[in-house]
Z-matrix of the N, CA and C atoms (Angstrom, degrees):
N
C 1 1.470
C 2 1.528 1 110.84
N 3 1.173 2 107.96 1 -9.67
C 4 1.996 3 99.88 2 -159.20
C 5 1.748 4 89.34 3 -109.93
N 6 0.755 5 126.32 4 -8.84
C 7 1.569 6 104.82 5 170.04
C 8 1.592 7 130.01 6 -91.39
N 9 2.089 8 95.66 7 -23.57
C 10 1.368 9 97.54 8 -171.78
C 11 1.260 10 94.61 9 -109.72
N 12 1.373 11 128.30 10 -24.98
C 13 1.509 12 106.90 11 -166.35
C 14 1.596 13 112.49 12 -94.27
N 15 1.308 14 116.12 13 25.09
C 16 1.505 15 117.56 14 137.47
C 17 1.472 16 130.70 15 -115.09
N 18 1.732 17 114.17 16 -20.72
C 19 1.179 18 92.55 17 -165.35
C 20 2.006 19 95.24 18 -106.03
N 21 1.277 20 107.78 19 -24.76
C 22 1.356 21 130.43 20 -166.67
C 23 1.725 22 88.83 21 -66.73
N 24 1.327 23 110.40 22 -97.56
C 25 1.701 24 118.38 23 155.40
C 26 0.833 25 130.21 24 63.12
N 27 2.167 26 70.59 25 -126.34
C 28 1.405 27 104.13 26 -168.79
C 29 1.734 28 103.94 27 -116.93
N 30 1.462 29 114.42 28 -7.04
C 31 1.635 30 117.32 29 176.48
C 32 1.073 31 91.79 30 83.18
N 33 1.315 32 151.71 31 37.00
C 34 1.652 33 139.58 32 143.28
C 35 1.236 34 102.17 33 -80.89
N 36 2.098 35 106.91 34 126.49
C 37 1.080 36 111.15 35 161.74
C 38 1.644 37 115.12 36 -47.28
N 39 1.636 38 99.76 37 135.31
C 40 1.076 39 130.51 38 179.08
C 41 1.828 40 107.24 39 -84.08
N 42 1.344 41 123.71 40 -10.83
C 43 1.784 42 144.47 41 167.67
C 44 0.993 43 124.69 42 -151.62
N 45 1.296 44 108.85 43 171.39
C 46 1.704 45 119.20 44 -168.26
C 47 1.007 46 124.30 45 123.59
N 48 1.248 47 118.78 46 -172.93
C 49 1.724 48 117.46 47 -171.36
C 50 1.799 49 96.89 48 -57.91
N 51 1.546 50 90.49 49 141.86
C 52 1.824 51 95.94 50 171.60
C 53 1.398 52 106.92 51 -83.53
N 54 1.072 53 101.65 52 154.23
C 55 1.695 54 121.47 53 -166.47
C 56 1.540 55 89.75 54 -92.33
N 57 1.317 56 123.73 55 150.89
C 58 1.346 57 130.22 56 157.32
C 59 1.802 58 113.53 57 -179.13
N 60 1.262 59 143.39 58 164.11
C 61 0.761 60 153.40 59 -121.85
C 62 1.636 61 113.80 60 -105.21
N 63 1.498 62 97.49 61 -15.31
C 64 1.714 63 127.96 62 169.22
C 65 1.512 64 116.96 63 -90.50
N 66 1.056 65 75.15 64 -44.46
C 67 2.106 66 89.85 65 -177.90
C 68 1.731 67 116.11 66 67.38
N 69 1.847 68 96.36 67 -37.73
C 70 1.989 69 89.15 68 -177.57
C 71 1.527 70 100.55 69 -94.17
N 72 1.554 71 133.82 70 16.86
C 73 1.057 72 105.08 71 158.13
C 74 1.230 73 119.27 72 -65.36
N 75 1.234 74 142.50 73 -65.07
C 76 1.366 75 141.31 74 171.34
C 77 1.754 76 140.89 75 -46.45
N 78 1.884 77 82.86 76 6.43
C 79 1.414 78 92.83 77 -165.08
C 80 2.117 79 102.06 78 -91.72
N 81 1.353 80 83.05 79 132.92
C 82 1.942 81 93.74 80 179.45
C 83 1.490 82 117.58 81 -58.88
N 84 1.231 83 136.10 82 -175.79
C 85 1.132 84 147.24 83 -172.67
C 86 1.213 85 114.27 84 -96.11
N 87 1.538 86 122.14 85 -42.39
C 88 1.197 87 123.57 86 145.50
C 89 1.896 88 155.15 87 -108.76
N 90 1.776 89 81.73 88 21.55
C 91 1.175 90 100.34 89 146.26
C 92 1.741 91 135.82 90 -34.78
N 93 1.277 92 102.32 91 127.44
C 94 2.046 93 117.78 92 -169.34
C 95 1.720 94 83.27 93 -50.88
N 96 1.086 95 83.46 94 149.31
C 97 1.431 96 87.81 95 148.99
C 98 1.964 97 103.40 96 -124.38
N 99 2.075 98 79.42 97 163.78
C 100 1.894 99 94.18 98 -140.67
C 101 1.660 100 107.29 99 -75.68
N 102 1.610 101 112.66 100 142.50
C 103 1.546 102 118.73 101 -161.21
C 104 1.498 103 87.20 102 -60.01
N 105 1.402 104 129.34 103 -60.55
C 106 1.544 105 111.71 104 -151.53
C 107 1.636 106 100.52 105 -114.75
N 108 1.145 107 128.08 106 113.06
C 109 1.583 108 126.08 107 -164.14
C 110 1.696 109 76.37 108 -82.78
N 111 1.815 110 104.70 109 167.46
C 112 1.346 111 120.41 110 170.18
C 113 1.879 112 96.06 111 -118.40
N 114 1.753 113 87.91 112 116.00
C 115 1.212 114 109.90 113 177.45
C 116 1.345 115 146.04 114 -117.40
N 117 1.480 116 89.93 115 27.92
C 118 1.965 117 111.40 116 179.43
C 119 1.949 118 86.50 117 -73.17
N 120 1.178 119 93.05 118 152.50
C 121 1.475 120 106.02 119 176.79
C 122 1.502 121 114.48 120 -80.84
N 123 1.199 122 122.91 121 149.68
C 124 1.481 123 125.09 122 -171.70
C 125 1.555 124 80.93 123 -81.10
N 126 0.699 125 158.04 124 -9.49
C 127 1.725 126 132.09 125 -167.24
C 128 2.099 127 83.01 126 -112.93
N 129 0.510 128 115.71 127 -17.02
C 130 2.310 129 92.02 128 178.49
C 131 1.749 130 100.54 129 -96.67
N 132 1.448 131 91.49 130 -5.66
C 133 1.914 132 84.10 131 -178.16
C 134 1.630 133 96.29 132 -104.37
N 135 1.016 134 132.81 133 -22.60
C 136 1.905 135 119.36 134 162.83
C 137 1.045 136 109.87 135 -78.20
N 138 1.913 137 127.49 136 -27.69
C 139 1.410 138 106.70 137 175.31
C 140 1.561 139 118.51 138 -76.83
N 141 0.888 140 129.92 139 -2.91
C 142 1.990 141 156.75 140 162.83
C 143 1.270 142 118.06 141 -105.11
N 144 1.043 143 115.91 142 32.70
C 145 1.687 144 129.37 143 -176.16
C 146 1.343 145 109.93 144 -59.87
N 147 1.686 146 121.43 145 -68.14
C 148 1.032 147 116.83 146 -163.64
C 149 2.000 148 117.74 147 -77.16
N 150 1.047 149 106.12 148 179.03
C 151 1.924 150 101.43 149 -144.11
C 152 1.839 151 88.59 150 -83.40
N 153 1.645 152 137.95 151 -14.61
C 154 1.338 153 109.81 152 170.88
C 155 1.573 154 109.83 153 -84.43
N 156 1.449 155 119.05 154 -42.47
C 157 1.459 156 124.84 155 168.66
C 158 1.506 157 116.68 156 -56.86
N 159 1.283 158 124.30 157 -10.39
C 160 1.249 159 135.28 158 161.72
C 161 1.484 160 117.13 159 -76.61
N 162 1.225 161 124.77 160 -37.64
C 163 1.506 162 124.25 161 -177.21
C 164 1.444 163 98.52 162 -108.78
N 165 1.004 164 136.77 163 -4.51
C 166 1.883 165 130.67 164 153.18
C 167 1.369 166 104.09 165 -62.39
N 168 1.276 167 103.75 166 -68.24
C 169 2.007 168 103.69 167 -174.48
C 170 1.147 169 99.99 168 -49.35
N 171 1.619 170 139.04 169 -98.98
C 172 1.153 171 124.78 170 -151.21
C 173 1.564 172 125.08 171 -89.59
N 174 1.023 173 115.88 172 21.21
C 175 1.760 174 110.78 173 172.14
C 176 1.333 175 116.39 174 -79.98
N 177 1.418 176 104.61 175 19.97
C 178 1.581 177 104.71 176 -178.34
C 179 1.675 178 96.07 177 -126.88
N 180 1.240 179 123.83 178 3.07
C 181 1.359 180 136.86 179 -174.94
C 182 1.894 181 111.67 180 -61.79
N 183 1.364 182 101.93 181 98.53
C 184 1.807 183 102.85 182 164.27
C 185 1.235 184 158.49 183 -48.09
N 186 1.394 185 99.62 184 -21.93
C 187 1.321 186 105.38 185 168.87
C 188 1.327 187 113.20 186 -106.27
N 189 1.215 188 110.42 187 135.92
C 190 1.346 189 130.78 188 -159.31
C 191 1.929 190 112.04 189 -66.11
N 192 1.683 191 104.87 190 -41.72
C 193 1.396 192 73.45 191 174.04
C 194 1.167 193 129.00 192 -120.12
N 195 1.902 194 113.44 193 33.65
C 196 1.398 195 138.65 194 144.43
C 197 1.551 196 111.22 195 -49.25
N 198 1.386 197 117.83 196 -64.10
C 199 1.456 198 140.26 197 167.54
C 200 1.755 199 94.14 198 -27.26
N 201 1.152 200 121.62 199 -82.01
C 202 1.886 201 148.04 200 -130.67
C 203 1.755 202 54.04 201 -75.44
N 204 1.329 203 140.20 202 -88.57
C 205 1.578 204 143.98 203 -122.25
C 206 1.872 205 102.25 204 -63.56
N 207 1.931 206 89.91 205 -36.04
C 208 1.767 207 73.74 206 178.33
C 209 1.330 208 115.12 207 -99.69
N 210 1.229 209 127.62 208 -48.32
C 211 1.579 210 107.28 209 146.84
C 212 1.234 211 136.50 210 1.37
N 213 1.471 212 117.62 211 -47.25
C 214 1.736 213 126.45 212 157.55
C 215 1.424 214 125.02 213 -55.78
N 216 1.550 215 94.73 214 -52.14
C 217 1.153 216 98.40 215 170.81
C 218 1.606 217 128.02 216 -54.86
N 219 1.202 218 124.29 217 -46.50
C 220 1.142 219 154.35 218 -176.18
C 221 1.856 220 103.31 219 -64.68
N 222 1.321 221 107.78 220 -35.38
C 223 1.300 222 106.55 221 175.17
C 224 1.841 223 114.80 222 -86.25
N 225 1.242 224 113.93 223 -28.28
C 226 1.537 225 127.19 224 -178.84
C 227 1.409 226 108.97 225 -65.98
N 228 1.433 227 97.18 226 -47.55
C 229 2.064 228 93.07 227 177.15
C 230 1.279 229 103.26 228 -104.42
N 231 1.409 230 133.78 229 -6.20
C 232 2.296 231 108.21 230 150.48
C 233 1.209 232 102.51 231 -77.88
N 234 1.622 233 158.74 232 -48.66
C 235 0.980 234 140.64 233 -149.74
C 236 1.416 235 121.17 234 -127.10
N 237 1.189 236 111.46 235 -23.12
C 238 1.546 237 121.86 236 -170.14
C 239 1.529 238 97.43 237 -91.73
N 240 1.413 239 120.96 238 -93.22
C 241 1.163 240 131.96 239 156.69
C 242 1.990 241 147.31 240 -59.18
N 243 1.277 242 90.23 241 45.74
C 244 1.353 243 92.65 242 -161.14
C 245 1.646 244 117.95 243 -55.46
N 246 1.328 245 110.36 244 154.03
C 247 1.699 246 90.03 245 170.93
C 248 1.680 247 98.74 246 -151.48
N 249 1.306 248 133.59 247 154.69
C 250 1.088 249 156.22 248 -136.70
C 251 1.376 250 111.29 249 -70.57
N 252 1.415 251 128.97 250 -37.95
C 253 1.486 252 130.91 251 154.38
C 254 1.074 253 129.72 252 -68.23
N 255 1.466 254 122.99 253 6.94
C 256 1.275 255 131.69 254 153.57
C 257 1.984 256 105.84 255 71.93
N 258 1.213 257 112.74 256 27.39
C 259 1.498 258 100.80 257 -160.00
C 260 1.943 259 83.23 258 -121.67
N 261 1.390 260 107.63 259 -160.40
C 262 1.618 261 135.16 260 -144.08
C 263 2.143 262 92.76 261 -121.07
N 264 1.160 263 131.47 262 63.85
C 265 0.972 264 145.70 263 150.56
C 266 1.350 265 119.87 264 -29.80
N 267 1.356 266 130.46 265 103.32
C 268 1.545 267 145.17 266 -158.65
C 269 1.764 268 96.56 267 -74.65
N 270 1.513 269 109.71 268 -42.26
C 271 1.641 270 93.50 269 -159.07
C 272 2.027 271 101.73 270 -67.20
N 273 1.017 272 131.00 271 -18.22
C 274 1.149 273 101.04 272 149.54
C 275 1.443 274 153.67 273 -104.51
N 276 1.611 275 93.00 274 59.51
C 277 1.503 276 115.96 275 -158.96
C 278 2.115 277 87.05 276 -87.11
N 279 1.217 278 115.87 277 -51.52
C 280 1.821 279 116.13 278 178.51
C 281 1.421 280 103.34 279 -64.91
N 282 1.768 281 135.37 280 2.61
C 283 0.955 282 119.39 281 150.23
C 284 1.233 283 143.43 282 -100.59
N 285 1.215 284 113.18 283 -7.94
C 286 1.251 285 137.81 284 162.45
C 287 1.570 286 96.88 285 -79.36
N 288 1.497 287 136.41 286 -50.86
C 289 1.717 288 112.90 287 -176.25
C 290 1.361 289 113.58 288 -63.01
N 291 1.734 290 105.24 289 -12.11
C 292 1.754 291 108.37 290 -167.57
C 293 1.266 292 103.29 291 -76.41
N 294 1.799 293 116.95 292 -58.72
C 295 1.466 294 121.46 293 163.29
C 296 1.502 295 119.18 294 -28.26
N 297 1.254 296 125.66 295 -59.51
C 298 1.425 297 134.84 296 -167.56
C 299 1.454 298 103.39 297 -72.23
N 300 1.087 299 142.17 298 -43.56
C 301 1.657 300 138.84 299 159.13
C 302 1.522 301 110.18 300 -58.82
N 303 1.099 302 116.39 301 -10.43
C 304 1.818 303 104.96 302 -176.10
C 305 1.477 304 99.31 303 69.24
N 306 1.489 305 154.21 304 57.05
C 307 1.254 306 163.00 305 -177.43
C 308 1.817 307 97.09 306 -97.33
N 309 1.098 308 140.25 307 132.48
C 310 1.116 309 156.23 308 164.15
C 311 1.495 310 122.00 309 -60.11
N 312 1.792 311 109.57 310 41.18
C 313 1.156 312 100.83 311 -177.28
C 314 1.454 313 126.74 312 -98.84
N 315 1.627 314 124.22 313 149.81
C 316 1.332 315 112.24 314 -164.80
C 317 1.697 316 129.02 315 -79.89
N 318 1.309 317 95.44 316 67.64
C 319 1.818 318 117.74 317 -177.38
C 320 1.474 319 108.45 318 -37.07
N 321 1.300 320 131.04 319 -40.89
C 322 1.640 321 133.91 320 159.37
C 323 1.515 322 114.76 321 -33.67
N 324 1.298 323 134.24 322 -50.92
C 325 1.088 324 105.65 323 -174.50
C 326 1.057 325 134.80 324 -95.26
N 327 1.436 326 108.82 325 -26.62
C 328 1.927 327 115.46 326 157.50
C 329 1.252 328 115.93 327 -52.59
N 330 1.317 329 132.41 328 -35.06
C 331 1.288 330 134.15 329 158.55
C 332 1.400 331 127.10 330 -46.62
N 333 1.298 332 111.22 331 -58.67
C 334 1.300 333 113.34 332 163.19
C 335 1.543 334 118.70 333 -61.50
N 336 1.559 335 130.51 334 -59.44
C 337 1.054 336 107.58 335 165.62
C 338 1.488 337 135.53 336 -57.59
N 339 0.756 338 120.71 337 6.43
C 340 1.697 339 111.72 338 174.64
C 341 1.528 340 109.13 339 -92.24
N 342 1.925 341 105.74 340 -32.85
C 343 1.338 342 107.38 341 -167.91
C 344 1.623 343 93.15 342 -66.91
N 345 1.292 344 106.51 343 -59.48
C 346 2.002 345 104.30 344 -176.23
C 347 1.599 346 112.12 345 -38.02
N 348 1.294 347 108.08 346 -27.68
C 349 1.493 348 103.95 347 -168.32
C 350 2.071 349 101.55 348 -81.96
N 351 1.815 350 104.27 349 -29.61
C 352 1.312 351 110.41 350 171.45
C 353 1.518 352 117.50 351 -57.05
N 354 1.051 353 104.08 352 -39.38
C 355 2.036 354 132.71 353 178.92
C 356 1.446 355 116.51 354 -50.15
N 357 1.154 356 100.53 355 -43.61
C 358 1.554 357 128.87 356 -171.75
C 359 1.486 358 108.38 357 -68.75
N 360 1.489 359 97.50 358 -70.40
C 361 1.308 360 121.14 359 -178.84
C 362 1.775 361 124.09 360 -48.28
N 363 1.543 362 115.31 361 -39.31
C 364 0.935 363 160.63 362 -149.47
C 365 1.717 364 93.85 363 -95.57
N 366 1.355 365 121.71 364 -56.49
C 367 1.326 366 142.63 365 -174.33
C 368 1.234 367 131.30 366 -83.44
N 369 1.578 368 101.66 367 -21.58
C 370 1.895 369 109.63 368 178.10
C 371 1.258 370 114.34 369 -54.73
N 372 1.938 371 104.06 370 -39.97
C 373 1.529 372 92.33 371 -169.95
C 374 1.580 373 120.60 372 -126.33
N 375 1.520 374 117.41 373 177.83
C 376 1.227 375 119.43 374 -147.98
C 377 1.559 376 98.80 375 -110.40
N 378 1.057 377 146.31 376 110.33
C 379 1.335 378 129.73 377 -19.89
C 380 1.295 379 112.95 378 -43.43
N 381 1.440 380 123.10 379 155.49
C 382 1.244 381 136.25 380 147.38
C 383 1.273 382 126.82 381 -32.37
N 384 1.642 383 120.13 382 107.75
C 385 1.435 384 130.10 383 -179.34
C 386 1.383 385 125.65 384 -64.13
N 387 1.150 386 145.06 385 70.69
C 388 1.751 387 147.29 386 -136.51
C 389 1.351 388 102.94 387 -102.90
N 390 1.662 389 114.82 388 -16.95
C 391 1.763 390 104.40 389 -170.11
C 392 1.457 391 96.33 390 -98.17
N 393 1.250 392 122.00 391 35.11
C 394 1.543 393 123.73 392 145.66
C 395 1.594 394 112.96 393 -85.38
N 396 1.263 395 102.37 394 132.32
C 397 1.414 396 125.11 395 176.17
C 398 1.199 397 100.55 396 -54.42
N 399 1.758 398 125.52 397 137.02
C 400 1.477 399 127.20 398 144.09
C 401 1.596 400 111.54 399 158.59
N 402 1.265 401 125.19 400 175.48
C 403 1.418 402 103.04 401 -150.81
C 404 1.733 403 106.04 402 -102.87
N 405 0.957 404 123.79 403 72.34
C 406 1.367 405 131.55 404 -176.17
C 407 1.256 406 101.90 405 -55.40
N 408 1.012 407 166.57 406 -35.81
C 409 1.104 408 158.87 407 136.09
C 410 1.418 409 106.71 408 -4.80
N 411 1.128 410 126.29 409 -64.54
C 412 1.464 411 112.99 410 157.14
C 413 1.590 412 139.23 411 0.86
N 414 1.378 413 110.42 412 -69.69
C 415 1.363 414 150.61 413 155.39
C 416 1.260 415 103.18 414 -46.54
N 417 0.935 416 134.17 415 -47.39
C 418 1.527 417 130.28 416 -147.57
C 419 1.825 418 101.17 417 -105.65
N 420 1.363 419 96.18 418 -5.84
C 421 1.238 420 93.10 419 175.40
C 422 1.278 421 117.44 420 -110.70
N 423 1.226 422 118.03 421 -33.92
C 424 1.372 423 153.31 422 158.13
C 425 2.058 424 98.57 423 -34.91
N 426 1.056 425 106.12 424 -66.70
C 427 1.178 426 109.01 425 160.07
C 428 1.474 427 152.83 426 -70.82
N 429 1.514 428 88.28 427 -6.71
C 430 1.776 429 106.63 428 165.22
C 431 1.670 430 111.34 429 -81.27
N 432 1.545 431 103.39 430 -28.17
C 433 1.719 432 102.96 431 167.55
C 434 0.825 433 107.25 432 -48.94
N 435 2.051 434 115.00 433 -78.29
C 436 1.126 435 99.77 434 -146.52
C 437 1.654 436 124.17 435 -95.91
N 438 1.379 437 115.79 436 24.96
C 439 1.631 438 149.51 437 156.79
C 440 1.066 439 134.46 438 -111.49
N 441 1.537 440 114.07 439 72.99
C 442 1.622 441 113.93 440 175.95
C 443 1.366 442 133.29 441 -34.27
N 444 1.502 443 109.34 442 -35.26
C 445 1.423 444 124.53 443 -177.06
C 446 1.427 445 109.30 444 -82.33
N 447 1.719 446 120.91 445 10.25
C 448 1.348 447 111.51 446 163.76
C 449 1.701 448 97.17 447 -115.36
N 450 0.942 449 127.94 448 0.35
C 451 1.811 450 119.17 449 151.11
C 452 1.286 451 129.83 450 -113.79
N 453 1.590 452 111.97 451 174.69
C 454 1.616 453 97.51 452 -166.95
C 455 1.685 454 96.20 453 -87.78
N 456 1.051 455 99.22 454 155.66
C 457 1.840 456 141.92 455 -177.58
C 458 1.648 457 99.97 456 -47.04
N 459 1.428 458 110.07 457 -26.91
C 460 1.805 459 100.70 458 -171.21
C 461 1.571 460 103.82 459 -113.53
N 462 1.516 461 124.62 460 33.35
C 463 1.112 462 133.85 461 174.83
C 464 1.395 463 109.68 462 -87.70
N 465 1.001 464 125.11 463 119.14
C 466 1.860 465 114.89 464 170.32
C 467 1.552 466 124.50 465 -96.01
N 468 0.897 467 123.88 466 92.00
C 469 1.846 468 116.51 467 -178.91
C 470 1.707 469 107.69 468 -53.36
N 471 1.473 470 117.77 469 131.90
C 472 1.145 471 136.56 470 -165.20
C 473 1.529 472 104.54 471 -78.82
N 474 1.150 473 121.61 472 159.56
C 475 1.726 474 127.18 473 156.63
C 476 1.377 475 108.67 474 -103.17
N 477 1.396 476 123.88 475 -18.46
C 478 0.890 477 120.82 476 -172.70
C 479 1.851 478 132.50 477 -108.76
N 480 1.188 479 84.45 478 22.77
C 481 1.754 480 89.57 479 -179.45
C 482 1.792 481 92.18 480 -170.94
N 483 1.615 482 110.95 481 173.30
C 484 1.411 483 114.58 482 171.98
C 485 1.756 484 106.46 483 -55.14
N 486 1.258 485 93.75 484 145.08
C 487 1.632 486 109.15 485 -173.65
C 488 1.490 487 100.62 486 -80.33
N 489 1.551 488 130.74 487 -21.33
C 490 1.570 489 94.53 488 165.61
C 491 1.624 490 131.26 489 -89.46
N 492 0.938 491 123.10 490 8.07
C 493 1.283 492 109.82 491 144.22
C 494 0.642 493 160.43 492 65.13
N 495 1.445 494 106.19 493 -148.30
C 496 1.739 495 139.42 494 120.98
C 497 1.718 496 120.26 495 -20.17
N 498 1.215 497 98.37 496 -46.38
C 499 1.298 498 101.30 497 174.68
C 500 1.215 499 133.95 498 -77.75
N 501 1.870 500 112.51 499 -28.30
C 502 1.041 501 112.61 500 145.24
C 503 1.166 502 118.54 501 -69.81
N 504 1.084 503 157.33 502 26.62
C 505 1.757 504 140.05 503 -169.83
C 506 1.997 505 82.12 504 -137.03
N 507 1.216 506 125.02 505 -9.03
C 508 1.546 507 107.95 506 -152.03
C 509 1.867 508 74.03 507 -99.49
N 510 1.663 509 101.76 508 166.20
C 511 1.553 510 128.52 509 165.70
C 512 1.988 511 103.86 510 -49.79
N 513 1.233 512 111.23 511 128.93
C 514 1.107 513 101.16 512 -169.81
C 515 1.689 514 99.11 513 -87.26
N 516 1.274 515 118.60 514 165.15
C 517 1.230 516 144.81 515 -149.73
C 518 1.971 517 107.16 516 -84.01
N 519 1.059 518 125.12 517 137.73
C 520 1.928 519 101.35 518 -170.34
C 521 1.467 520 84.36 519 -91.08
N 522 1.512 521 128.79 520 84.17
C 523 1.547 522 109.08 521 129.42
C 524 1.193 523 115.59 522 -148.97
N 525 1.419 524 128.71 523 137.40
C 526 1.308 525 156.10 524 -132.17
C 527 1.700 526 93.82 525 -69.52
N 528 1.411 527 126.16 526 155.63
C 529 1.722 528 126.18 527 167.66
C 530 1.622 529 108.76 528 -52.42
N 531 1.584 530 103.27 529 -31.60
C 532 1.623 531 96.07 530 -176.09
C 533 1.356 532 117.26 531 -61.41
N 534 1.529 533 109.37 532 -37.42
C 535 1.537 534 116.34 533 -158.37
C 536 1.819 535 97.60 534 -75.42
N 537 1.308 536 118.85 535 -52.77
C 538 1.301 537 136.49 536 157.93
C 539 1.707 538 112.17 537 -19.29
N 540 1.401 539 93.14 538 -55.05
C 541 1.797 540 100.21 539 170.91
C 542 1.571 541 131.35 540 -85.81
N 543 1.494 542 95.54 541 -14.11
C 544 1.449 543 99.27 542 167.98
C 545 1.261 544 93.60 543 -93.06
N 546 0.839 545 140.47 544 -51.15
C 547 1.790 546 127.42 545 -172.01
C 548 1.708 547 120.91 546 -46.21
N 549 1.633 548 100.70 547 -33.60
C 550 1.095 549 98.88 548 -176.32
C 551 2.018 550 109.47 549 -80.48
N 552 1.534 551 111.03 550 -36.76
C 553 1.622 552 92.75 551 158.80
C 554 1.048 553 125.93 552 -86.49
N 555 1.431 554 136.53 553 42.49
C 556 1.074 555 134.53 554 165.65
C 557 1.558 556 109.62 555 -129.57
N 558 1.542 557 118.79 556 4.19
C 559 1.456 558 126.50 557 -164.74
C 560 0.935 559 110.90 558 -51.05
N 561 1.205 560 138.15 559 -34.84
C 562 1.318 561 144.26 560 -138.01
C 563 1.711 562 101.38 561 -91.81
N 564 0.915 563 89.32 562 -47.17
C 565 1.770 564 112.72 563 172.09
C 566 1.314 565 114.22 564 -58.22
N 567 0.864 566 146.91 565 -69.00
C 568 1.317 567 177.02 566 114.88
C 569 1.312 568 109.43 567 8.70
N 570 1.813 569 130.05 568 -31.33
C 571 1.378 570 127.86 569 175.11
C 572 1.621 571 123.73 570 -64.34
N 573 1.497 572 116.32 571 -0.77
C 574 1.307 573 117.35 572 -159.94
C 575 1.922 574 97.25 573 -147.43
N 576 1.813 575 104.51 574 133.56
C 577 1.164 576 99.46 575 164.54
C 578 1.325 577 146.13 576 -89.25
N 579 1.393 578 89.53 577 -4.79
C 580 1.953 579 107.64 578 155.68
C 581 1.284 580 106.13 579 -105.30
N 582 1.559 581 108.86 580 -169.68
C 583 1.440 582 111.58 581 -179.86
C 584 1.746 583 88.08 582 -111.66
N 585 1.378 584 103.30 583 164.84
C 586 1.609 585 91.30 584 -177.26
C 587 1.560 586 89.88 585 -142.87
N 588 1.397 587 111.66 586 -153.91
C 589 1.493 588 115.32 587 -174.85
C 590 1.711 589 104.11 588 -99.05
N 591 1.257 590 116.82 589 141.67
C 592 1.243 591 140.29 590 173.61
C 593 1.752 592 119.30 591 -20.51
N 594 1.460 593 101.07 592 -65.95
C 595 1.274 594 105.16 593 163.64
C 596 1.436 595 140.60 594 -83.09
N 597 1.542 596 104.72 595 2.65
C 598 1.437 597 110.07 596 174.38
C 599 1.509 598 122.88 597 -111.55
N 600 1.821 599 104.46 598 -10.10
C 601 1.553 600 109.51 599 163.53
C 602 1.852 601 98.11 600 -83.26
N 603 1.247 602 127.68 601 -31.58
C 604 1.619 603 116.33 602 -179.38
C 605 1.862 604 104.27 603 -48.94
N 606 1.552 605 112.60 604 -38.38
C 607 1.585 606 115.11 605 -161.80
C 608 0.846 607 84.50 606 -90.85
N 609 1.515 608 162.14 607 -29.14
C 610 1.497 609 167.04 608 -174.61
C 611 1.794 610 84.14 609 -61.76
N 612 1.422 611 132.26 610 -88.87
C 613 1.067 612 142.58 611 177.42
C 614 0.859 613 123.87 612 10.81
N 615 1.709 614 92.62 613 -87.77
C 616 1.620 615 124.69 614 -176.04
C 617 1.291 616 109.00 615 -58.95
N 618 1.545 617 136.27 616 -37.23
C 619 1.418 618 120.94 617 155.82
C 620 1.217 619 133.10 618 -51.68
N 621 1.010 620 122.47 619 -52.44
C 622 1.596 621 120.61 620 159.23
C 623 1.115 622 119.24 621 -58.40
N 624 1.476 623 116.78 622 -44.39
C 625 1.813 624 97.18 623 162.79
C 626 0.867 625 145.70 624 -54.35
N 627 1.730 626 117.98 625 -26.35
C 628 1.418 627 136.26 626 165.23
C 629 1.627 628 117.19 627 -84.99
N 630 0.852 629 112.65 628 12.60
C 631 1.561 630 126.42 629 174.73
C 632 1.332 631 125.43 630 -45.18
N 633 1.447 632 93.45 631 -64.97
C 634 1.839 633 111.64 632 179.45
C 635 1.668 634 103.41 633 -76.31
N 636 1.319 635 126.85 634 -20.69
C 637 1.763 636 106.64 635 -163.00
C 638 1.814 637 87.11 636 -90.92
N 639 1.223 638 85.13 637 143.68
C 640 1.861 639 110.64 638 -164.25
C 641 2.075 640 74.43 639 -95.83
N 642 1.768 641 108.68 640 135.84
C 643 1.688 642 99.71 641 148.77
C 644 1.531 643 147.19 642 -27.67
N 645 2.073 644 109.00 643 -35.66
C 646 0.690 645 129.16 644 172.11
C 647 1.312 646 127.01 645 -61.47
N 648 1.807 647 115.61 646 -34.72
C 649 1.017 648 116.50 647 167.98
C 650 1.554 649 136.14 648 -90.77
N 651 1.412 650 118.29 649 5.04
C 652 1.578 651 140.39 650 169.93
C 653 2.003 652 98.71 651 -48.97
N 654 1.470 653 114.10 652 -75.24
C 655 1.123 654 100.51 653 -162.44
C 656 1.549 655 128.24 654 -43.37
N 657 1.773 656 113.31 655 -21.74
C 658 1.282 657 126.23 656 165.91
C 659 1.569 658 121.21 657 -63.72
């Protein structure tokens, strides 16, 4: 899962500068400094924290790539990074200025780790815990690749761009995040319409699991 379903995907760099909540630890000595700094004040963006008082204050904002910077922001903690108070989270305020400069940072792995940490969370308990924040959708797409029989039949996966897509742009599929999540711990099971022998559904597996990663993308 960790090689294709960020860089194969969804096109999140898979490297690069690490993302974190400081941003100049990692920054070089002669590192640019950045064309458009993001310069709303940390104190008018906690008093507008949450996401409707967040788009009252600045959707009326003029400069264009103040706007593009909080807009990012605004998109990283509703969809990317969600978290349980539902509000406008500052530490990825240097990722949203990183995005908006075009900065080479490695968006693949915070992505991925948060989703595993969503996975986790999501998975401890019996039923399945779903009113945890995080973007399952992910998963669900992730798993429409490599399971035809969880998308519809007139979908085409591209060669020429990230494979979700299409999948985002296609009618979504009628089955619930749970079923999506039980399918995915139970995949293994579920890949074959007989039962077969132990060691020859594992090599059965691993071919289909390795399906989608192109050679090109291994060294990542």
């Amino acid at each position: 899962m960790t090689p294709t379903i960020m860089a194969q995907i969804f096109g999140f760099r898979p490297h690069g500068r690490p993302v974190d909540a400081v941003a100049d630890c990692h920054r070089r000595k002669n590192q640019e400094t950045l064309a458009k700094p993001f310069i709303i004040s940390f104190a008018t963006i906690n008093q507008n924290c949450s996401f409707l008082n967040y788009l009252k204050k600045f959707s009326t904002e003029k400069d264009r790539d103040q706007q593009h910077m909080l807009f990012l922001l605004y998109w990283l903690n509703r969809f990317i990074f969600p978290n349980h108070s539902s509000t406008v989270l500052l530490k990825y305020r240097h990722l949203a200025e990183a995005l908006h400069n075009h900065i080479d940072v490695g968006l693949g792995p915070i992505v991925l780790a948060r989703l595993f940490k969503n996975l986790h969370t999501a998975t401890l308990e019996n039923p399945l815990n779903l009113s945890a924040p995080g973007a399952f959708w992910m998963v669900q797409i992730w798993l429409q690749v490599y399971f035809p029989e969880l998308r519809f039949s007139n979908v085409v996966l591209p060669d020429d761009q990230v494979l979700a897509l299409p999948l985002m742009t296609a009618e979504v599929p009628k089955c619930s995040t749970e079923e999506y999540l039980m399918f995915f711990r139970h995949c293994t099971k579920r890949l074959f319409e007989k039962e077969r022998e132990e060691e020859e559904a594992r090599i059965e597996f691993r071919k289909k699991f390795l399906s989608v990663t192109l050679p090109r993308d291994l060294p990542f």
